[in-house]
C-alpha positions in Angstrom: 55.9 -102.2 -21.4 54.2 -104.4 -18.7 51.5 -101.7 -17.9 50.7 -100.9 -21.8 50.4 -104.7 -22.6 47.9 -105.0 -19.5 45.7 -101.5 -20.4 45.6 -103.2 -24.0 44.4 -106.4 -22.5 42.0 -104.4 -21.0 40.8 -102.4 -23.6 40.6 -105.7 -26.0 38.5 -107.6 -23.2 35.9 -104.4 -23.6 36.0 -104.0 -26.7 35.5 -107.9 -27.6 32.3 -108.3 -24.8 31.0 -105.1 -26.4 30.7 -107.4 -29.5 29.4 -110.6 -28.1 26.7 -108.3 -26.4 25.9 -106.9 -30.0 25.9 -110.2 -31.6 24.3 -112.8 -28.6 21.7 -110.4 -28.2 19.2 -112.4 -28.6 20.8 -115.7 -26.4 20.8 -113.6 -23.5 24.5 -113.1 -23.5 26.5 -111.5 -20.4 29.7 -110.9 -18.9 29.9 -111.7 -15.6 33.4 -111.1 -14.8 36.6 -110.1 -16.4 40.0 -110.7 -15.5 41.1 -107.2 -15.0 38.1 -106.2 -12.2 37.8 -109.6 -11.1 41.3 -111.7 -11.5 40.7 -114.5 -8.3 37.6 -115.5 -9.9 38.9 -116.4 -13.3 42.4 -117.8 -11.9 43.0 -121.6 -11.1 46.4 -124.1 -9.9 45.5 -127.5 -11.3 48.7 -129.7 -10.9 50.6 -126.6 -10.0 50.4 -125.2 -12.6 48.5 -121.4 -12.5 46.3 -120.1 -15.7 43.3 -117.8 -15.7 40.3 -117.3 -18.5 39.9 -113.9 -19.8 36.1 -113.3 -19.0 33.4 -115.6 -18.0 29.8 -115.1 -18.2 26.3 -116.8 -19.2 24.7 -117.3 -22.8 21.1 -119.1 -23.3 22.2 -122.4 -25.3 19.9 -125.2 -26.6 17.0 -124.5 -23.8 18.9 -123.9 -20.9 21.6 -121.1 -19.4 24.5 -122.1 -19.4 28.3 -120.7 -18.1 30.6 -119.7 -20.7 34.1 -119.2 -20.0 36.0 -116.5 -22.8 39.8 -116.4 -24.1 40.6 -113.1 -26.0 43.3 -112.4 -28.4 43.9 -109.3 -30.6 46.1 -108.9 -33.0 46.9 -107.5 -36.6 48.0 -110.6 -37.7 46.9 -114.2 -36.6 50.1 -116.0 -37.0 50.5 -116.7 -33.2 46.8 -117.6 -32.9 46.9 -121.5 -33.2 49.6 -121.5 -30.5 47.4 -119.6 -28.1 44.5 -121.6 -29.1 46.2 -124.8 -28.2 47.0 -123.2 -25.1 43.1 -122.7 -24.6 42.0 -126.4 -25.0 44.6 -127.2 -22.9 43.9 -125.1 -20.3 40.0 -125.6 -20.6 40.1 -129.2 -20.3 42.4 -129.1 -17.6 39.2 -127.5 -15.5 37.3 -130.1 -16.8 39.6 -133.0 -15.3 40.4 -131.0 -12.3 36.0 -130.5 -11.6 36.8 -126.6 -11.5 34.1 -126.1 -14.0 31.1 -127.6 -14.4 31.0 -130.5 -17.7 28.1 -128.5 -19.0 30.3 -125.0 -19.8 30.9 -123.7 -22.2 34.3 -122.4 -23.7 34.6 -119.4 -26.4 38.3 -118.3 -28.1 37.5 -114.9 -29.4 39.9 -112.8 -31.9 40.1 -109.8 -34.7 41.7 -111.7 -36.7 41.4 -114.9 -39.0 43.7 -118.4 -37.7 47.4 -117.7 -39.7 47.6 -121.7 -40.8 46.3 -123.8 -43.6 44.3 -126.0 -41.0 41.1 -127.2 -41.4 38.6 -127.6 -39.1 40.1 -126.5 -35.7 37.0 -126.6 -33.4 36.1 -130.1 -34.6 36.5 -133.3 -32.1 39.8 -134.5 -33.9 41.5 -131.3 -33.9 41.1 -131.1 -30.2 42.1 -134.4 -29.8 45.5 -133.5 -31.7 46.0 -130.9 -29.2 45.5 -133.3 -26.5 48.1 -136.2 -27.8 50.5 -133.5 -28.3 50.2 -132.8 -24.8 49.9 -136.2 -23.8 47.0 -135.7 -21.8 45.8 -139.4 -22.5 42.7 -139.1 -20.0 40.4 -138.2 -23.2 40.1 -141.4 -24.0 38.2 -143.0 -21.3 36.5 -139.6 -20.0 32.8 -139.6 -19.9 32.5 -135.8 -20.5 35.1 -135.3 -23.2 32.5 -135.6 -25.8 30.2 -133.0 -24.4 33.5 -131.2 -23.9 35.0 -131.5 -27.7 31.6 -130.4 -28.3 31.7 -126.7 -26.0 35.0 -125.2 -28.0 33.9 -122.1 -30.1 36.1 -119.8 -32.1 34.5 -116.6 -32.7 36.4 -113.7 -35.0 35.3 -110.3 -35.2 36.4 -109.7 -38.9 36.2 -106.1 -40.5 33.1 -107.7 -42.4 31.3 -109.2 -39.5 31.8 -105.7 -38.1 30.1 -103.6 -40.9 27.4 -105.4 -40.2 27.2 -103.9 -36.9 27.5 -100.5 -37.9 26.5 -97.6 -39.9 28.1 -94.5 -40.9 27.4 -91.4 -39.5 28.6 -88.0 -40.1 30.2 -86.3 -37.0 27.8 -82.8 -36.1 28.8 -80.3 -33.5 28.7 -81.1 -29.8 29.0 -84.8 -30.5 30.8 -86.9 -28.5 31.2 -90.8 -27.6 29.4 -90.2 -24.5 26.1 -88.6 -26.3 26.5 -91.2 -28.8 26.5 -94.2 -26.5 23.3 -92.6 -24.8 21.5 -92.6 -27.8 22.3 -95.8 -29.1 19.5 -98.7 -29.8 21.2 -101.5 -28.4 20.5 -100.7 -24.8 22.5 -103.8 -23.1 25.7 -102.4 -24.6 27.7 -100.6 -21.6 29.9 -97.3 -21.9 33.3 -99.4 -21.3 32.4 -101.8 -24.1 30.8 -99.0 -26.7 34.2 -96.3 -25.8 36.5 -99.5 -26.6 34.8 -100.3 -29.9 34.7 -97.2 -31.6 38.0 -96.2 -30.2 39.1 -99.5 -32.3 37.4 -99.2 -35.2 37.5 -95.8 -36.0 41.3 -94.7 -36.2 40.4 -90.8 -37.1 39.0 -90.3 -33.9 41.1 -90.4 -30.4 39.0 -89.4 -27.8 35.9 -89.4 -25.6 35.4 -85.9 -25.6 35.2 -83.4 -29.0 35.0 -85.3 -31.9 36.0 -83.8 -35.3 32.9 -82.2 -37.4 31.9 -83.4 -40.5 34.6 -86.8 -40.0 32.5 -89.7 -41.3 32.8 -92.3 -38.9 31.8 -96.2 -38.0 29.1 -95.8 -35.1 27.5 -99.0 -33.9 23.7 -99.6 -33.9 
């Protein structure tokens, strides 16, 4: 059970880079790491206490590059989300205090699915305050940096919707297979891990790499 949870880890950290590549395009985003190839560079002990990030890796925001340091979650339903998210500011503001990341950083929660709780406004200053109190993790109030901070926490979901926007449909033809249809995609920055993984995930009539089924209509990205 440990092993399949960890190559589904795996396969959601592809799959959700693949889409930030397809959708940051244009602010320069990449992965840098990920915490499956490169585990010690995503891992910290602040207080004793031992966490890691998912992925980390740069994005051009207002003018200048800056570090940005990824949680991801999927899931068919969201109602555990809000617990892992709390989890996330903690854990992000706890590099913050310790000076494990730089102030200017930036920190991403990335899911599949939408937040399973009435509450409004969860990336907003207030909410991460909440989180904060709850924890009683007081410093907030006389830091320097936690406004900059409160101001770097972004929730990105991939809905179904946002993801029809990244594709087309396309009919299956013989000798087709993932491999031919990565190499002649448009988006050239997407890599073969991150295009297998998504249309592996969105397309449930198709299970492998190799021989695809002629004539199956299926979701292939641009």
């Amino acid at each position: 059970m440990a092993e399949e949870q960890h190559e589904k880890g795996r396969n959601y950290v592809n799959y959700f880079n693949g889409l930030l590549t397809l959708t940051f395009g244009q602010l320069n985003y990449t992965k840098n790491f990920d915490a499956y190839k490169n585990p010690t560079r995503l891992a910290f002990n602040i207080n004793h206490e031992k966490f890691s990030f998912d992925m980390k890796g740069t994005i051009d925001y207002n003018g200048e590059k800056r570090e940005v340091w990824i949680e991801s979650k999927g899931y068919l339903e969201g109602s555990k989300l809000l617990t892992y998210y709390k989890d996330f500011i903690i854990k992000a503001y706890q590099t913050i205090l310790a000076g494990k990341t730089n102030e200017d950083d930036l920190f991403f929660f990335v899911t599949n699915v939408p937040f399973g709780c009435s509450i409004k406004n969860l990336f907003n200053r207030s909410f991460i305050e909440e989180v904060l109190e709850e924890k009683k993790i007081f410093e907030y109030k006389t830091d320097k940096k936690f406004t900059k901070f409160s101001e770097s926490i972004f929730g990105i979901i991939f809905t179904d919707s946002h993801i029809n926007l990244l594709t087309e449909k396309y009919t299956i033809k013989p000798g087709d297979n993932l491999w031919e249809l990565w190499r002649r995609r448009k988006n050239r920055d997407l890599g073969w891990e991150e295009y297998q993984e998504m249309m592996l995930e969105i397309n449930n009539n198709i299970q492998t790499t190799d021989k695809l089924p002629i004539g199956r209509t299926i979701k292939k990205f641009y």
